[in-house]
SEMI-338288 format. One line per 8 residues: number of its first residue (from 1); for each residue y, x, z of C-alpha. Coordinates in steps of 0.02 Angstrom, whole numbers, plus 50000, padded with zeros to 5 digits. Each point is the difference from the previous one (the first is absolute). Example, Ala and Ser with C-alpha at 12.3 -4.5 7.8 and 13.67 -1.06 7.14 Angstrom:
<pts>
1	49775,50615,50390  50172,50069,49967 $
</pts>
This chain:
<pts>
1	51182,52460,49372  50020,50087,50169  49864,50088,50062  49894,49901,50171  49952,50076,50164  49834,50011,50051  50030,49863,50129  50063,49878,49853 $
9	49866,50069,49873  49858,49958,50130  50109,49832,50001  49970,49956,49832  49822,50042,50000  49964,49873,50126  50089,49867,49933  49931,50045,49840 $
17	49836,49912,50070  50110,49846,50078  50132,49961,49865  49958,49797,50050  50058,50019,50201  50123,50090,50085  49988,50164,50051  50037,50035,50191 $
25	49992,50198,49998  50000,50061,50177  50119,50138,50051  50004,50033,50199  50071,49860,50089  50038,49885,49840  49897,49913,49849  50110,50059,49830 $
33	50018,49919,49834  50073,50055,49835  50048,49976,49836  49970,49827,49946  49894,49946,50139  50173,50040,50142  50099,49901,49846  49888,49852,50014 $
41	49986,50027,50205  50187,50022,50031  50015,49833,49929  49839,49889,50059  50029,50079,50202  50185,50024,49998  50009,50167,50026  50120,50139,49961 $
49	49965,50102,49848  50035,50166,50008  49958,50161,49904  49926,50209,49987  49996,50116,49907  49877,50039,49880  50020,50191,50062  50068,50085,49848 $
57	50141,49920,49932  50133,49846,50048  49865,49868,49962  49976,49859,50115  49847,49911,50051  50019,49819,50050  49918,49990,50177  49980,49901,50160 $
65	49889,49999,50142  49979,49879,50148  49927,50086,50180  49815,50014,50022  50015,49903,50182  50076,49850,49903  49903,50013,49826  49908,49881,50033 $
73	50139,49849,50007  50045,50067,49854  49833,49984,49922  49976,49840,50044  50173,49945,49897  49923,50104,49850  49816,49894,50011  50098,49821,50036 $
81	50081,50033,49841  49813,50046,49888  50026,50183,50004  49888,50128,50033  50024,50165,50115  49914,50158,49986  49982,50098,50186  50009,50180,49959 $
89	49983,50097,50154  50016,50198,50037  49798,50051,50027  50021,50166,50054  50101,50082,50135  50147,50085,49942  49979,50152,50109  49856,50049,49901 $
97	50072,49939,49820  50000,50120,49865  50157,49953,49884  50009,49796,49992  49916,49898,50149  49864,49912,49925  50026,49818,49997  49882,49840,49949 $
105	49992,49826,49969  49903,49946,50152  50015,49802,49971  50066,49860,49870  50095,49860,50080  49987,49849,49886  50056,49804,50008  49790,49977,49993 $
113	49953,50146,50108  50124,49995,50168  49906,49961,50147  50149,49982,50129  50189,49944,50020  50099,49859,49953  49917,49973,49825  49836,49957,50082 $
121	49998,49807,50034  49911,49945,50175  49923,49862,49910  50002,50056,49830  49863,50105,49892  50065,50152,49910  49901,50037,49849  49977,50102,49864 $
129	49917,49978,49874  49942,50064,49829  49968,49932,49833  49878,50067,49852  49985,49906,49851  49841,50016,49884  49973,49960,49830  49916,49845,50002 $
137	50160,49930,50069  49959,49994,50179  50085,50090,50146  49935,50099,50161  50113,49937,50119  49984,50093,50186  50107,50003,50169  50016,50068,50160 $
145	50107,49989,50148  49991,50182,50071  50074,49907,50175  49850,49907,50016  49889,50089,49894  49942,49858,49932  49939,50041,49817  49965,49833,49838 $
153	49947,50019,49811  49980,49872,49867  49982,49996,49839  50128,49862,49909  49971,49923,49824  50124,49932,49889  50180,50049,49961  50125,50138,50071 $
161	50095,49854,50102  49859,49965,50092  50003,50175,50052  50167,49980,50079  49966,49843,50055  49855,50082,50143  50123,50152,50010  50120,49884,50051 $
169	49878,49877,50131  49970,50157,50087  50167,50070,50025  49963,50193,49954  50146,50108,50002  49914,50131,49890  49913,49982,49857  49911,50136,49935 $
177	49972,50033,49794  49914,50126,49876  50131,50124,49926  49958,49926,49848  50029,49827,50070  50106,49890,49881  50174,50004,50000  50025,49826,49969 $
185	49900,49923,50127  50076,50105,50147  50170,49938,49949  49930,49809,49975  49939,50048,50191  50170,50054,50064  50091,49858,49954  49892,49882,50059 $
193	49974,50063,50174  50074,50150,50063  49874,50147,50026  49998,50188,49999  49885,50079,49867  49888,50148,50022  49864,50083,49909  49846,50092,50021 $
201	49885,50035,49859  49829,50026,50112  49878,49858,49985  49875,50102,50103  50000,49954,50207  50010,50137,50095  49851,50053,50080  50061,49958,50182 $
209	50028,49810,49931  49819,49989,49916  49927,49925,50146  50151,49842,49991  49910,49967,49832  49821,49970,50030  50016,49804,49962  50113,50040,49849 $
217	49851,49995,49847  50122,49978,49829  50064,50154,49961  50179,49927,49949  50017,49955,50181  49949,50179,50043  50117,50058,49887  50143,49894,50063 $
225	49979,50043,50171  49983,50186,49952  50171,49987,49922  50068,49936,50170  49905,50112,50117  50039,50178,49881  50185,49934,50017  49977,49999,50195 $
233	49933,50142,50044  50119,50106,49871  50155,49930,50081  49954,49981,50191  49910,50166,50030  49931,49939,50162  49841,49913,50100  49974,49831,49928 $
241	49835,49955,50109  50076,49829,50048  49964,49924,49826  49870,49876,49977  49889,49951,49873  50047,49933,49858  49998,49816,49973  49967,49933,49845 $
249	50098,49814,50002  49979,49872,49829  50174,49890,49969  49931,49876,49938  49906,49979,50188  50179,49921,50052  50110,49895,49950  50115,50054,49848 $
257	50195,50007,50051  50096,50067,49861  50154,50096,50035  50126,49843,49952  49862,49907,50104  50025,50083,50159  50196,50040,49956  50023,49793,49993 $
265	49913,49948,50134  50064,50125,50114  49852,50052,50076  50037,50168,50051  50195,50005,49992  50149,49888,49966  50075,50003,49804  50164,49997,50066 $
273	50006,50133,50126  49844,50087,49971  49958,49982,50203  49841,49955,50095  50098,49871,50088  49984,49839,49901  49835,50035,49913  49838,49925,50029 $
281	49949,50167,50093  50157,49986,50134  49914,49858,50026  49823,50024,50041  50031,50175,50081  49983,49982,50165  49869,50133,50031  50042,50128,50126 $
289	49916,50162,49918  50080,50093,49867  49811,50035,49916  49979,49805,50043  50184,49961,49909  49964,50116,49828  49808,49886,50002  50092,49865,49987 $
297	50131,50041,49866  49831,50055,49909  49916,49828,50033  50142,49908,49938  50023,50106,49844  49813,49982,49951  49939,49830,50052  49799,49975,50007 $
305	49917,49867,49874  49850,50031,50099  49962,49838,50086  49876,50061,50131  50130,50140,50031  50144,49883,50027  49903,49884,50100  49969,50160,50111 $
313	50162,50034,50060  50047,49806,50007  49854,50005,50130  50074,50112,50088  50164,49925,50017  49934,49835,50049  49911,50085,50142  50154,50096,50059 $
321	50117,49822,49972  49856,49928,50127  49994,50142,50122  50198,50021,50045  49971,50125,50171  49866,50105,49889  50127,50013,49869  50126,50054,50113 $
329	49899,50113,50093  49959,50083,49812  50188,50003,49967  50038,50087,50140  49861,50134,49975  50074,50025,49833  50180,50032,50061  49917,50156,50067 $
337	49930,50076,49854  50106,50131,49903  49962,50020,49807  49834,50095,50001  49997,50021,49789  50151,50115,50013  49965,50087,50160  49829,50043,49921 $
345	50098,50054,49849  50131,50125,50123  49854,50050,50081  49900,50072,49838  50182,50060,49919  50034,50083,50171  50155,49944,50053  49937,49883,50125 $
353	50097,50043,50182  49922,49980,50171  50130,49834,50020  49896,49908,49855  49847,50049,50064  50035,49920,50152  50013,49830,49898  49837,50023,49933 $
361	49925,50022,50175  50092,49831,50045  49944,49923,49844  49839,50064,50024  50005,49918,50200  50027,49833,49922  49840,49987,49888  49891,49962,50127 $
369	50086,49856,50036  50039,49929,49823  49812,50013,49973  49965,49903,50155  50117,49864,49946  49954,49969,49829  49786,49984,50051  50093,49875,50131 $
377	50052,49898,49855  49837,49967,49934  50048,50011,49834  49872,50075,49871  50154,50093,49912  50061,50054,50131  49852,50058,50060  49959,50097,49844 $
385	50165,50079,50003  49969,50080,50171  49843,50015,50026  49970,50187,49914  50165,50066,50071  49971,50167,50088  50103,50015,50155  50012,50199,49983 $
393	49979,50024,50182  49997,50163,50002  50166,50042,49916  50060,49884,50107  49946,50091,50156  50057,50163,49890  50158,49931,49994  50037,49923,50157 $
401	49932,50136,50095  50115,50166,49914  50165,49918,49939  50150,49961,50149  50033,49816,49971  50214,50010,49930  49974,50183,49916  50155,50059,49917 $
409	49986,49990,49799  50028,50186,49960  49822,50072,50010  50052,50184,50035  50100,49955,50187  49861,49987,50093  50016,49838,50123  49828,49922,49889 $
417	49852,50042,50090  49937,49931,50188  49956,50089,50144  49829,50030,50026  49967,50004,49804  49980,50189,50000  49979,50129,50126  50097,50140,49913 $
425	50127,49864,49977  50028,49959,50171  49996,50206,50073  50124,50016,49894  50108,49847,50061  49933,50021,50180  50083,50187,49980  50170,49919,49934 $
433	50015,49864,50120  49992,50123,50156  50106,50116,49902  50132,49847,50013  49971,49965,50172  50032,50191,50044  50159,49994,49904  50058,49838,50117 $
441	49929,50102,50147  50102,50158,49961  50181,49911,49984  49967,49919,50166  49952,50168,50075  50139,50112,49922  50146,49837,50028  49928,50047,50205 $
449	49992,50185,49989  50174,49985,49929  50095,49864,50074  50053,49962,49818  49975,49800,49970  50029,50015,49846  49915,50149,49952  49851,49913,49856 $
457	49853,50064,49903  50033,49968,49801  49926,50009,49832  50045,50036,49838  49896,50055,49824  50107,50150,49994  49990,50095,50151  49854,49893,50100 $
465	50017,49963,50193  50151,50075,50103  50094,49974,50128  50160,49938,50002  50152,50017,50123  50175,49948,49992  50135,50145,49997  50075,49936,50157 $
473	49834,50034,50097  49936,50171,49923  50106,50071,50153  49868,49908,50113  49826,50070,49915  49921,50140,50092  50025,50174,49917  49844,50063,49875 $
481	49922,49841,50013  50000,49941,49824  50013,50087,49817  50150,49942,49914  49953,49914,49825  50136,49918,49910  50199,49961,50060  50060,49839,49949 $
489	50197,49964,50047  49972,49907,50121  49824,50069,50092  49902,50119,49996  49776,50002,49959  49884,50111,50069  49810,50037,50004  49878,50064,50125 $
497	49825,50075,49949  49924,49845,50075  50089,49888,49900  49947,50103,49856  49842,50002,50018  49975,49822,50014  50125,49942,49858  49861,50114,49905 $
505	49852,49891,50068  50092,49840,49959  50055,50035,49839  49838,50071,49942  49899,49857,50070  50128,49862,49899  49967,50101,49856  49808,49990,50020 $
513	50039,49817,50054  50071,49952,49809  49902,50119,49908  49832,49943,50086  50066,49807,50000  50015,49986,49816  49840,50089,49970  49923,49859,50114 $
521	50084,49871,49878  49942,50066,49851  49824,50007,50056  50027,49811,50066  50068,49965,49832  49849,50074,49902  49874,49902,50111  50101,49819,49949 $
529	49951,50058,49802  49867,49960,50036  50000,49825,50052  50121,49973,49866  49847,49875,49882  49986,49916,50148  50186,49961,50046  50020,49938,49812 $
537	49852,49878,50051  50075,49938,50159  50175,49979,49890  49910,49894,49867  49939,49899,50116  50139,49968,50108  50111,49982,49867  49915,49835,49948 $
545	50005,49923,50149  50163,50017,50034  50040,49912,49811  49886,49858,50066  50102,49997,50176  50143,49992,49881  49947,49871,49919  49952,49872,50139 $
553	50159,50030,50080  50092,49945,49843  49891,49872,49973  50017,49955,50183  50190,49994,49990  50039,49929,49832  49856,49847,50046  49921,50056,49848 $
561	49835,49900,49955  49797,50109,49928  49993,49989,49809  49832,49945,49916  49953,50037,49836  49906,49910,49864  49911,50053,49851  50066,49863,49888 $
569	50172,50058,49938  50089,49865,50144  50145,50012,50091  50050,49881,50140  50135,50041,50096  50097,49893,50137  50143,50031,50063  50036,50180,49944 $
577	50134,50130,50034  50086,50140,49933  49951,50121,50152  50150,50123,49967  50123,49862,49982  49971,49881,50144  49994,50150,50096  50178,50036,49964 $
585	50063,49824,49997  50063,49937,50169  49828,49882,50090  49987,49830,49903  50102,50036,49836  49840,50058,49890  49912,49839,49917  49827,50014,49970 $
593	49888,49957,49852  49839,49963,49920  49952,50093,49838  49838,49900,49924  49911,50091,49853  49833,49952,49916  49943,49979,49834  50103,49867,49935 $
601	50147,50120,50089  49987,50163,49961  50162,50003,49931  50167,49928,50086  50153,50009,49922  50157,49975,50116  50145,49938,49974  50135,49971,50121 $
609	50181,50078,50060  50082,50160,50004  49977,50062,50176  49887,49853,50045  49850,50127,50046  49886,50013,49823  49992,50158,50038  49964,50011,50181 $
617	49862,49865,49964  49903,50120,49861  50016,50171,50102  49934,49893,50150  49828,49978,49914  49988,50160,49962  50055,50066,50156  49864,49878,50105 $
625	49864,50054,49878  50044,50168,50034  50001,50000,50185  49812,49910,50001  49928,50134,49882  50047,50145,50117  49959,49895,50136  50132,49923,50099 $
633	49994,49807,50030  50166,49928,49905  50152,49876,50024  49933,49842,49949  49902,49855,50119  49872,50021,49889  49931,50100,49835  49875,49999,49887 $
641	50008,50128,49859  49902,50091,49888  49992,50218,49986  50111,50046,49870  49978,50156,49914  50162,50063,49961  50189,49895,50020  50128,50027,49862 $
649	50171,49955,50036  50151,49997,49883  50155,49928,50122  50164,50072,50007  50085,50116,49861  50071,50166,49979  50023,50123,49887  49934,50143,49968 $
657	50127,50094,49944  49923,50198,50024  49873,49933,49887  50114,49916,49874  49926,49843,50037  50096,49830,50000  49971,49874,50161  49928,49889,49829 $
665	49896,50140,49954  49930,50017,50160  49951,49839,50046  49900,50013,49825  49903,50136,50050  49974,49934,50178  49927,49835,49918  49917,50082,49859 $
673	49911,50103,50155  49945,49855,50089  49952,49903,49846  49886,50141,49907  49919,50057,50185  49963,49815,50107  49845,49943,49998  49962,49820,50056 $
681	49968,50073,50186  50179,50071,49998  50157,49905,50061  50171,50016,49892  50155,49950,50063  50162,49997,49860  50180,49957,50016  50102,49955,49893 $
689	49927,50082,49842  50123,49989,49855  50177,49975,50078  50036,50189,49929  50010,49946,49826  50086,49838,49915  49905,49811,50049  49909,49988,49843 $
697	49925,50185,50023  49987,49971,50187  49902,49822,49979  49901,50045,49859  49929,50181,50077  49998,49885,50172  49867,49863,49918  49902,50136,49901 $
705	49988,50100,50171  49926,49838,50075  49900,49931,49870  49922,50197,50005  49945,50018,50177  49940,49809,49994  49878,50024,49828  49950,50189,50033 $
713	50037,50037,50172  49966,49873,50094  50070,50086,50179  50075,49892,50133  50183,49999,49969  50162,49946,50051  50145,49997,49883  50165,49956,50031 $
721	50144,49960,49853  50159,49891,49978  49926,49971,49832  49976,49802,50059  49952,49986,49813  49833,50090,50056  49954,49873,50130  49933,49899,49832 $
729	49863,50118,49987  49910,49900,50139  49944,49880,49852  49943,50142,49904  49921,50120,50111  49832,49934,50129  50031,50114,50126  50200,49989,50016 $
737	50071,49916,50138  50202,49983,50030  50075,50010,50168  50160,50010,50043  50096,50056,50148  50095,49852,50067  50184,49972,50006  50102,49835,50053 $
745	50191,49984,49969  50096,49908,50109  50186,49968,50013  50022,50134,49854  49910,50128,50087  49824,50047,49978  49887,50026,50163  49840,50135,49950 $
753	49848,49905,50072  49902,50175,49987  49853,49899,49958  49865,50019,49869  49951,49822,49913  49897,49965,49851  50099,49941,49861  50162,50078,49904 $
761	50180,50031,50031  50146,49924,49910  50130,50127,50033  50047,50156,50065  50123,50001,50083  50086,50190,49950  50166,49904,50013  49993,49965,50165 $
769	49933,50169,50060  50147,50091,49903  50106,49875,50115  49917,50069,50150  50029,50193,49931  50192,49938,50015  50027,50018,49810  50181,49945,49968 $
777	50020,49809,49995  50080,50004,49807  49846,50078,49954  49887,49886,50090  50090,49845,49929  49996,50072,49839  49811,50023,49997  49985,49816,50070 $
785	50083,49935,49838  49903,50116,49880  49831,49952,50089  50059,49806,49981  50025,50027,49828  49841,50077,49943  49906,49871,50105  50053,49873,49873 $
793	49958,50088,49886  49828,49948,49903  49851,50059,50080  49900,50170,49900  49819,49984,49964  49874,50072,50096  49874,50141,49910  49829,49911,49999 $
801	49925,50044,49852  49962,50183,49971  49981,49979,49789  50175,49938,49998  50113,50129,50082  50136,49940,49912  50014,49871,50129  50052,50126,50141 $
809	50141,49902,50052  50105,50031,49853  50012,49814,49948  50104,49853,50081  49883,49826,50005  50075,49951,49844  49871,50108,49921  50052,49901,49818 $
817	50167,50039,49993  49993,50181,50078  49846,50051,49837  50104,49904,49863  50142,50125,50082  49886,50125,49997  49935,49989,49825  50182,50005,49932 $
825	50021,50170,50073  49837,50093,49998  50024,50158,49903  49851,50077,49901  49997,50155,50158  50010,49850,50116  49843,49914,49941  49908,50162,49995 $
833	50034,50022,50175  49948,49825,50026  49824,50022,49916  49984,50153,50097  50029,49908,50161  49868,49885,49957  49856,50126,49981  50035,50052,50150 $
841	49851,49994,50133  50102,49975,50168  49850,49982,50119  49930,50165,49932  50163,50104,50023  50038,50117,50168  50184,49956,50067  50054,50156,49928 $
849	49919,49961,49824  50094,49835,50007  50152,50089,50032  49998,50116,49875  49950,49872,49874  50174,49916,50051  50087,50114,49985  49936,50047,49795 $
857	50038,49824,49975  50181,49996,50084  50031,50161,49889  49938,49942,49826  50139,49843,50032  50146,50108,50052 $
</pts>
């Protein structure tokens, strides 16, 4: 093993301390990277990989470097991905190094800890969080979006996948563990959602954070937040004044969304594409903030089941659907405010520039008047919202008074500060700006004295002012007039002592100029820290009204109609639509309907076509109720719902194959999720359960699932098959009603009515929609004749009696002849199965239990 420098040993001892993140190692003008980490890097940022010397033998290091001017594309690339990146800067000068410059870690760039760049979303939180289990099986769960500096803990009960379901709702990037953190779950984590893990073993906040914790009384949420703050100030190494008290927030204070929940429904992005565009959030969106756009994603992640709450903000948008040139007016104001959350943020990290804090000023100038239009309104939420807003006049005045109105962005240029700001400031300008005008004054005296026109007075950061004349006229200036200074090939430069002396006052008064400049703006910049509570305020606050602008201008647009709520389970709803798709279907195609649910109705099981809209008609419901319980009015002409406290949904299937998970297995856990969590104020919407397995699994796990949620449950449901055997447990079950999406045929081709009815289907249909898929006609015609066939075939009993399973559709109607049959063959293993079956307890088994029991019984035959 060959023998390292002292630049590669002080290397390894760095990384030593960062084997998780890359290592940029600064060497003069370029950020470094070795061994495995240039390997890794070479790869990820497509960049040549090259190679030194370990300084003793012919040993190669890998290495690569990118230039410190550009690092910070390449950073970017590195966080996108969920890496990390150590910043390891030289912190002494070399001049007065003794053997090895010394070099530090003077920040962690993380996916949860970046405050700037392409990663960071307008209108999107970034979070991280951290998670600390205890041993009474509950977990600290904590976040904060350094951005914002927004700052949450909670404390979660029940299993690990509830964990990652709130880890998931909020989008962290970063999740941060104990070392001792199990193995298991982290991996669990990583394949279900894609985060970067991190650990810090401090439970203790940092003194500096104590005073975010005064509302925090348990000690587990001490301890959680302690976890996240330690990890913080380890990594970042800088001011963190811009983050605000912690919030302690309850889950069970909103409505429930599980992760299939909101993946189904498409609330925050598309399944397909995984894009805004298409989801119930591209819809509603139309708020013109970016802190007013990431509210909103918020609201619609966590809807309220607060009714006073609710019937706040619908207040509010009934007063701003009344008042259209007050609405407009407060739109406008809004257009003018820039993202005061993250400016705060630059401003306590200090990297704000004098450009942004131009856009606070002009957010700032707009206050006044959002104020004034809101107490216009006459709206007591409104009026709440606005009413304790400070105005922060006097960083206003600060602000509009010292910084130049289009400053450039680089701080250190000078060009930031107005005249008249400060005296010293404008000497020193006064001094350079008559300097200047000499200059002008002195070629238009010596192009006289001359008779050279084109004799001109230049400048250059090598050799200053000079003047400059053409070889063809040096025979024209008057002997020992000027010094010679430098001989180009085709003129010649010269000085005078004049000149000198004032390229010395000018230069020395732009120097001043910069240096005194950006000493200005840092004293500016320390004055806005302190305003910075008070900008987070003013964000908060304008934030929700621009969600509640949003939402009257959708509801404006889209003619949708104020939900009311009842207290006795009902749901009456005329006319309803699929907001999402009769957005994106052309004006007149979408048909509306009702969706009537009471006692005699919690359940409806529909039956209709393929492609006929079942679907579209279940994630409606859920869509409207979610829209009224973060307070939007909703597409229907009218609606009369109850608060749900959490919607299930089990529509669609996948695999999940990183899991080793069938698309059958999956829908079983989905269901088995909705089934063992609903409560009767929930709302569960299932498709199709059973189709992953043969009919007689499929329809017997489909009825159990049914009869479940209708004895135990009791949640408002809606439950869609092709099982039309099913429909018969109308007669069995109180609260079942069948309706069917309706279908006529006419001239051999079927016409999709789109249109819910009471009663059930007789067909559906898959024939015809393979036709319209443009299967190939032998196979169509084929399936026509097998489908004839088995139609005349004798019809298979429906399950109605739980005691006798053995009547799962097995038997023909000629029940006689099929047991005489049966009782000639029945071996002795067959009849043990059989008096197994019937001890079975069907209404007390889980879908899973009844699958596994199955699937005993199907072996002990084979």
């Amino acid at each position: 093993m060959a023998e390292h420098t002292p630049m590669i040993k002080q290397y390894l001892t760095i990384k030593a301390q960062y084997l998780d993140a890359f290592l940029f190692f600064r060497l003069g003008d370029f950020y470094e990277m070795f061994f495995d980490d240039a390997k890794l890097a070479s790869q990820e940022l497509e960049i040549t990989l090259t190679s030194r010397g370990t300084g003793t033998d012919s040993e190669r290091i890998p290495m690569c470097g990118v230039p410190h001017h550009a690092a910070e594309h390449y950073i970017q690339q590195l966080i996108e991905k969920g890496y990390k990146v150590a910043l390891c800067e030289q912190t002494e000068d070399p001049k007065h190094a003794k053997g090895v410059v010394r070099r530090e870690v003077v920040k962690l760039i993380t996916p949860g800890t970046v405050m700037e760049g392409k990663i960071i979303q307008e209108k999107e939180n970034n979070y991280i969080a951290s998670v600390t289990d205890f041993l009474d099986d509950t977990y600290g769960f904590a976040l904060t979006d350094l951005t914002t500096g927004e700052n949450y803990v909670t404390l979660l009960q029940g299993s690990w996948q509830d964990v990652i379901n709130e880890i998931a709702t909020s989008g962290a990037k970063e999740i941060i563990f104990a070392t001792n953190h199990c193995e298991t779950k982290i991996k669990q984590l990583l394949q279900q959602i894609q985060v970067t893990p991190s650990y810090e073993d401090s439970e203790q906040p940092p003194e500096a954070f104590l005073a975010l914790c005064v509302e925090l009384e348990q000690q587990k949420l001490l301890q959680t937040f302690g976890r996240l703050s330690s990890y913080l100030v380890r990594t970042q190494k800088r001011s963190l004044d811009h983050l605000q008290p912690v919030v302690y927030f309850t889950p069970t204070e909103y409505m429930r969304l599980d992760l299939h929940s909101k993946r189904n429904l498409e609330l925050i992005e598309t399944i397909r594409d995984k894009k805004k565009k298409g989801s119930l959030l591209w819809l509603v969106d139309k708020t013109v903030t970016a802190m007013g756009g990431r509210l909103l994603k918020q609201w619609i992640e966590r809807p309220l089941i607060n009714k006073e709450q609710i019937e706040k903000r619908l207040s509010m948008v009934e007063t701003l659907l009344g008042e259209f040139f007050k609405r407009e007016e407060l739109r406008e104001a809004l257009k003018e405010v820039y993202d005061l959350e993250r400016l705060a943020g630059k401003v306590a990290y200090g990297n704000v520039n004098a450009r942004e804090l131009v856009q606070l000023k002009r957010s700032l100038q707009q206050i006044p008047n959002i104020v004034l239009t809101v107490q216009e309104l006459k709206n007591p939420y409104g009026e709440e919202l606005v009413n304790d807003i400070d105005l922060c006049e006097d960083l206003l005045t600060t602000l509009a008074n010292s910084l130049k109105e289009d400053p450039p962005i680089s701080i250190k240029e000078g060009g930031i500060i107005r005249d008249g700001y400060n005296a010293q400031l404008d000497q020193y300008r006064d001094a350079s700006r008559n300097g200047k005008s000499w200059i002008t004054e002195l070629e238009q005296k010596e192009r006289q004295v001359t008779g050279i026109r084109s004799l001109k007075v230049g400048y250059n950061k090598v050799f200053g002012y000079y003047i400059e004349v053409t070889r063809a006229n040096l025979a024209n200036l008057p002997e020992g007039r000027y010094e010679r200074k430098q001989t180009l090939s085709n003129a010649e430069r010269f000085i005078t002592p004049e000149l000198k002396e004032k390229e010395t006052l000018i230069l020395e008064a732009e120097e001043k100029i910069e240096q005194l400049e950006y000493d200005l703006f840092l004293q500016i910049r320390e004055d806005v820290k302190r305003y910075i509570s008070k900008l987070q305020f003013v964000a908060k606050k304008v934030s929700e009204l621009d969600c509640l602008q949003s939402f009257a201008l959708v509801s404006e647009g889209n003619h949708y109609t104020k939900p009311e709520f009842n207290e006795d389970r009902q749901i009456v709803i005329v006319e309803g639509r699929h907001p999402v798709v009769e957005k994106v279907l052309q004006s007149g195609e979408y048909v509306p309907n009702d969706v009537q649910m009471n006692k005699e109705r919690e359940i409806l099981l529909i039956t209709g076509p393929n492609m006929a809209g079942k679907s579209t008609y279940m994630r409606q419901l859920a869509l409207i109720s979610i829209l009224a319980q973060v307070g939007c009015y909703v597409p229907a002409t009218s609606a009369v719902i109850p608060i749900f406290d959490q919607v299930f949904t089990r529509i669609g299937a996948a695999d999940d194959l990183a899991s080793g998970q069938s698309t059958f297995m999956v829908e079983m856990l989905e269901t088995k999720n909705a089934i063992s969590k609903a409560t009767q104020e929930s709302l569960i919407l299932l498709d199709e359960i059973g189709r992953g397995t043969s009919t007689y699994d499929g329809m017997a796990l489909a009825q159990a699932i049914i009869e479940y949620i209708h004895e135990e449950v009791g949640a408002k449901t809606l439950f869609s098959t092709h099982y039309h055997e099913l429909t018969i447990l109308e007669e069995q079950l109180t609260s079942l009603k069948n309706v069917h999406v309706s279908a006529v045929e006419e001239s051999g081709k079927v016409v999709f009515l789109h249109k819910v009815v009471d009663g059930q289907a007789d067909k559906s249909y898959g024939i015809y929609v393979a036709e319209l898929a443009d299967l190939p006609l032998q196979v169509i015609s084929r399936a026509k004749t097998i489908l004839a066939t088995l139609e005349n075939q004798p019809k298979v009993k429906q399950i109605t009696e739980p005691e006798e399973p053995i009547q799962l559709s097995l038997f023909t109607e000629n029940t006689e002849v099929a047991k005489k049959q049966s009782k000639a063959s029945v071996s002795d293993d067959e009849k043990k199965v059989l008096a197994s079956l019937k001890k079975i307890d069907i209404l007390n088994l889980t879908p899973i239990e009844a699958l596994q029991k199955l699937n005993d019984l199907q072996k002990k035959l084979k």
